[in-house]
C-alpha positions as a printed Julia matrix, in Angstrom:
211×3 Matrix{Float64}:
   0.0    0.0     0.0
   1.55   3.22   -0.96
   0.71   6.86    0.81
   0.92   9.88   -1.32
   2.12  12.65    0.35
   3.0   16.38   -0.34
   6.63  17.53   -0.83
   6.94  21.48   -0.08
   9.47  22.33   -3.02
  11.8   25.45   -2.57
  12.73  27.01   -5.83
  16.55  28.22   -5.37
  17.73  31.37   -7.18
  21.35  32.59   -7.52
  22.15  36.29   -5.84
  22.95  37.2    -9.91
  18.89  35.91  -10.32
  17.93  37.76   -7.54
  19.37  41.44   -8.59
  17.97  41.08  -11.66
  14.36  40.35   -9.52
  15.09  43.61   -7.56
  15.91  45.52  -10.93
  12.76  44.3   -12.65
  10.68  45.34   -9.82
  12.65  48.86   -9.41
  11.96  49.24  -13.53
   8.42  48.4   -12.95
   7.65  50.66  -10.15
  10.07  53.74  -12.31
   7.77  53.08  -15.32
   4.52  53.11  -13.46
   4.84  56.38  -12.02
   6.28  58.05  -15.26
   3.12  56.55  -16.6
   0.22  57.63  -14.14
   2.48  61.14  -13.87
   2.04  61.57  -18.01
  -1.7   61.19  -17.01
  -1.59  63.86  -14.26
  -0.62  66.34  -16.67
  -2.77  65.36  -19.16
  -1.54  62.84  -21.51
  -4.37  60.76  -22.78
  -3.67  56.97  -23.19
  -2.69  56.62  -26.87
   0.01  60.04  -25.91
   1.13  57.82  -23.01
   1.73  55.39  -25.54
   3.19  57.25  -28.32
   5.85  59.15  -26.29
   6.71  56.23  -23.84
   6.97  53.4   -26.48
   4.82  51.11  -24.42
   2.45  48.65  -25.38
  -0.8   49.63  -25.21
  -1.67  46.59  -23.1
   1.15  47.53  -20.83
  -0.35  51.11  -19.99
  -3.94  49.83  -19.33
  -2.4   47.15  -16.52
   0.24  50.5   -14.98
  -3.76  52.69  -15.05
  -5.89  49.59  -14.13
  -6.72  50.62  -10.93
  -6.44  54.38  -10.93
 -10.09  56.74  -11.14
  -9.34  57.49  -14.82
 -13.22  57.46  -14.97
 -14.79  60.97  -14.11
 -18.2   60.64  -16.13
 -21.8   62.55  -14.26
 -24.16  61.11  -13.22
 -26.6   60.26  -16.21
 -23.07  60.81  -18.86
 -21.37  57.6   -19.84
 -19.12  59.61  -22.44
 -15.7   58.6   -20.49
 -17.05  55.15  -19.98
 -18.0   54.24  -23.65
 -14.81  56.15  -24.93
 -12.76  53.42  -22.87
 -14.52  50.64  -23.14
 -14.63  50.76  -27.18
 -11.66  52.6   -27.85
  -9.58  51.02  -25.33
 -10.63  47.91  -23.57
 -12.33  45.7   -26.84
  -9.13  44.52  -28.17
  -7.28  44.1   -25.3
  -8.23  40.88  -24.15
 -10.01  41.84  -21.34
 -13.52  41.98  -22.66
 -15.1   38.32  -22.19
 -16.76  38.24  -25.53
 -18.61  34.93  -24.87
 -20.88  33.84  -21.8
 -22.59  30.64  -20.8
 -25.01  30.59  -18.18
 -25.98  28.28  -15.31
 -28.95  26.75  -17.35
 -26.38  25.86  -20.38
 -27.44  29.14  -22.57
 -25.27  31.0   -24.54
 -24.55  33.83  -25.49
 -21.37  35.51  -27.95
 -20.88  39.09  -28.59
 -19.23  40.61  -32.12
 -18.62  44.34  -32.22
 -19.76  45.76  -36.15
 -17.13  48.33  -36.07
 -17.95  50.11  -38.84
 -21.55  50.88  -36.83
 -19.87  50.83  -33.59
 -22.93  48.07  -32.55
 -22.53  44.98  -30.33
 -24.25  41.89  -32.41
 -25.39  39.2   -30.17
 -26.06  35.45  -30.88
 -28.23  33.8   -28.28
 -28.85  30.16  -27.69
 -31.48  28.73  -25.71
 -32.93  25.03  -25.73
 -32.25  24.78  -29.52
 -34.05  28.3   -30.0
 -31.88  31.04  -31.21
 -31.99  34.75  -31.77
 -29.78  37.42  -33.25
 -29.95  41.07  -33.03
 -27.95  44.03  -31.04
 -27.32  45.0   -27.82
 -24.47  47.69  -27.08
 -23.7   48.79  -24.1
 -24.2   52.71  -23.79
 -25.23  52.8   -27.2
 -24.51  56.53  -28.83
 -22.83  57.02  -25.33
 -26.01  57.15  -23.63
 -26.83  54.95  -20.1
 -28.63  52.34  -21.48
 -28.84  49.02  -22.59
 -30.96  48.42  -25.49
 -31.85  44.88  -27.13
 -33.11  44.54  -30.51
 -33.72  40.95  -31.78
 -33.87  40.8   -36.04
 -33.53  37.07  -36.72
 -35.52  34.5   -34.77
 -34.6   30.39  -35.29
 -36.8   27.66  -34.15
 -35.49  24.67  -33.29
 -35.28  23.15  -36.44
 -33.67  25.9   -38.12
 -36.11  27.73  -39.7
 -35.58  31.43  -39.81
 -37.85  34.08  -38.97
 -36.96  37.92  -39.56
 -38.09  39.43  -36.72
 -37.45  42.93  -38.09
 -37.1   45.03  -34.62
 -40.54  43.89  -33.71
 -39.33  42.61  -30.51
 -37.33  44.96  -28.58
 -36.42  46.12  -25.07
 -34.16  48.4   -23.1
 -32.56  48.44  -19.29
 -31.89  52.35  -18.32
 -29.12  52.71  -16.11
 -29.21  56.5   -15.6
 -30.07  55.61  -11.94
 -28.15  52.56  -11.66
 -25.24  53.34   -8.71
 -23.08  50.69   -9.73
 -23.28  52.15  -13.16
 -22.45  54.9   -12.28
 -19.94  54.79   -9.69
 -17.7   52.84  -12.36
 -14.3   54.78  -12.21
 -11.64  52.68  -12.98
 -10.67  50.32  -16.23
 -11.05  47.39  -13.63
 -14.62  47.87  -12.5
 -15.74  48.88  -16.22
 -14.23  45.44  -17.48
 -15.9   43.53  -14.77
 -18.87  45.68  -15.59
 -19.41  44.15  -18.55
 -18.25  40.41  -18.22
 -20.81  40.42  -15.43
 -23.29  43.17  -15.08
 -23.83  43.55  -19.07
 -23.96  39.53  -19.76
 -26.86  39.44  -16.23
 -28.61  42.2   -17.85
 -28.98  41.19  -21.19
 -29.94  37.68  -20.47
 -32.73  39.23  -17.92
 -33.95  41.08  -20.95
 -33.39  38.43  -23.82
 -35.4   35.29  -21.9
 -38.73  36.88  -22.23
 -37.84  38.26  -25.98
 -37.58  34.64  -26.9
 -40.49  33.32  -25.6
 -42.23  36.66  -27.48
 -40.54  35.37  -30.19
 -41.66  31.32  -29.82
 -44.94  32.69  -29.22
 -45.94  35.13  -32.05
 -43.92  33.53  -34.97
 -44.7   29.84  -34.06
């Protein structure tokens, strides 16, 4: 009979490997304040970038959690400027999302309209359509279905007949979003909550006038 147990492993690093540690770490910390000092005086992001040499990437993670955010209430200029501008490429944005009950949902941005296009799956149903996020830099969330498929594929053009929207004017988490980190967590979890809240009963609209 054999007994597994649990070796604690100590990872040895020469005094040469450990400089360079302390160096990386000073370079860091240098780089991070000649970054959020460029934004004290007024640099925007893609100036950072240009005068510094920096990846993009590497300024959002040195600004991540600094109030870079200062929209009013009921404005969500700031907050759309970042989060389309910004944020879409960057990896951050979770661009798919599958829910407890095994829907799914994936998100394509149209850039040329500057539109979020949705595909939603749902017990072999599906429906397409748009839902951005502060669309024209507004505080809302509207949803728009245009194609409805039934379960055997058939496709229905829905044609905007079946459409909702989530105002977030008065939302507080909404609006007390002020860094990049809460606006990316925003979406991956607020945005994906909200549109499935408003997408559920558009469906069974859908299942129920076209079927």
């Amino acid at each position: 009979m054999f007994k597994n147990t649990l070796k604690k492993m100590k990872i040895i690093i020469t005094e040469d490997q450990f400089n360079k540690l302390q160096e990386s770490d000073k370079d860091f910390n240098k780089t991070k304040t000649l970054v959020n000092s460029m934004f004290d005086e007024g640099y925007d992001i893609d100036d950072i970038v240009k005068f510094t040499s920096l990846d993009k990437d590497a300024v959002i993670v040195l600004l991540y959690d600094r109030e870079v955010i200062n929209d009013e209430i009921e404005d969500c200029q700031n907050k759309h400027d970042y989060l389309y501008g910004l944020l879409w490429d960057s990896g951050l944005i979770e661009k798919v999302y599958s829910y407890e009950d095994e829907t799914v949902v994936t998100i394509n941005k149209d850039y040329w309209v500057g539109s979020l296009d949705f595909g939603y799956v749902s017990e072999g149903y599906k429906v397409h359509g748009m839902a951005t996020l502060m669309w024209n830099a507004e505080p809302k969330l509207p949803v728009d279905i245009t194609t409805f498929y039934d379960i055997y594929g058939s496709e229905y053009d829905v044609d905007a007949s079946e459409y909702s929207s989530v105002d977030l004017r008065n939302s507080e988490k909404f609006n007390n979003i002020k860094t990049l980190r809460q606006l990316v967590d925003y979406f991956n979890n607020d945005y994906y909550i909200m549109l499935k809240g408003e997408l559920d009963p558009l469906l069974k609209r859908c299942i129920n006038n076209y079927l």
